[in-house]
GUTIVO-263929 format. One record per residue (C-alpha): z, y, x; residue in one letter; residue number from 1. Coordinates in steps of 0.5 Angstrom, whole numbers, plus 2048, in hexadecimal, padded with zeros to 3 digits. Example, Ala and Ser with C-alpha at 12.3 -4.5 7.8 and 13.67 -1.06 7.14 Angstrom:
<rs>
- 810, 7F7, 819, A, 1
- 80E, 7FE, 81B, S, 2
</rs>
This chain:
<rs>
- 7BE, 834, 7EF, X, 1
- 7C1, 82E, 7ED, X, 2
- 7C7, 82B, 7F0, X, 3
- 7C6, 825, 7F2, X, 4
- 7CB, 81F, 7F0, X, 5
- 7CE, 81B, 7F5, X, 6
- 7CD, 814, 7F3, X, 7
- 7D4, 80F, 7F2, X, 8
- 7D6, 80C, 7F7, X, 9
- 7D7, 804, 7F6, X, 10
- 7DE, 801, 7F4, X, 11
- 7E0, 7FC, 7F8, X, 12
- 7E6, 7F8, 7F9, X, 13
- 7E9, 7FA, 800, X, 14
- 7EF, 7F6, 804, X, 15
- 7F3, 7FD, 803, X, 16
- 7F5, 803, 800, X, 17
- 7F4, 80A, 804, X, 18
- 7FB, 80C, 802, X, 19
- 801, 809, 7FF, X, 20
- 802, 807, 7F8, X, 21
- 809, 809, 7F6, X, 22
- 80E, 803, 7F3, X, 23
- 809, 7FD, 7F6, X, 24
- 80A, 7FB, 7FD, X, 25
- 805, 7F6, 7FD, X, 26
- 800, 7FA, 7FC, X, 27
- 7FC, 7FA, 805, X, 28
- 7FB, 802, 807, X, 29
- 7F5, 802, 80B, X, 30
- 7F9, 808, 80F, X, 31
- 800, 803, 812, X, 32
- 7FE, 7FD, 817, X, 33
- 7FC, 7F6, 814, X, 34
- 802, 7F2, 811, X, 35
- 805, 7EC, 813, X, 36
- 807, 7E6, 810, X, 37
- 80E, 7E8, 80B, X, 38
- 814, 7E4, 80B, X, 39
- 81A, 7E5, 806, X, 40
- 81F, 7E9, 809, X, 41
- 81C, 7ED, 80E, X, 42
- 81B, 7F4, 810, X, 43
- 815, 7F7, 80C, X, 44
- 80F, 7FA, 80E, X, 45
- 80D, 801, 80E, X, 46
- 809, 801, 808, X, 47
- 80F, 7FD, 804, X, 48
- 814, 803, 807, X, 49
- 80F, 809, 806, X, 50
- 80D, 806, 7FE, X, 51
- 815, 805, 7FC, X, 52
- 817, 80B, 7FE, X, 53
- 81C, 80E, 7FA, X, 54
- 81E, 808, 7F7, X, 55
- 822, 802, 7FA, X, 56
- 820, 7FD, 7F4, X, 57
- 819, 7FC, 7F6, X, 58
- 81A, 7FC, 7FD, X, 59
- 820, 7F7, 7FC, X, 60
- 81B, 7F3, 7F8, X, 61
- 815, 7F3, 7FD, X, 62
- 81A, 7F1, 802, X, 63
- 81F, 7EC, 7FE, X, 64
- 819, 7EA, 7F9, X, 65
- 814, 7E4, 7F9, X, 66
</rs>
């Protein structure tokens, strides 16, 4: 018997990512609540937190940063 291959599934784009993409803290992770509006220099969210981890340069950025 022949196993039979499951055909690809479709590309296409999505509104977020199932998971976090280390060093880019822009990037909306499907999995953390929506969100809201950035200001400079205010606390960051949680996807910014969890994709800067270890490394103040990208968190300082992200909050400080255009």
């Amino acid at each position: 018997m022949v196993p039979q291959l499951a055909a690809p599934a479709a590309v296409t784009a999505a509104p977020c990512v199932n998971g976090v993409i280390p060093l880019n803290p822009y990037v909306q992770n499907c999995n953390l609540p929506p969100r809201q509006n950035r200001v400079r220099g205010a606390a960051p969210d949680a996807g910014a937190i969890i994709a800067c981890r270890g490394n103040p340069w990208c968190l300082s950025n992200y909050v400080n940063g255009p």
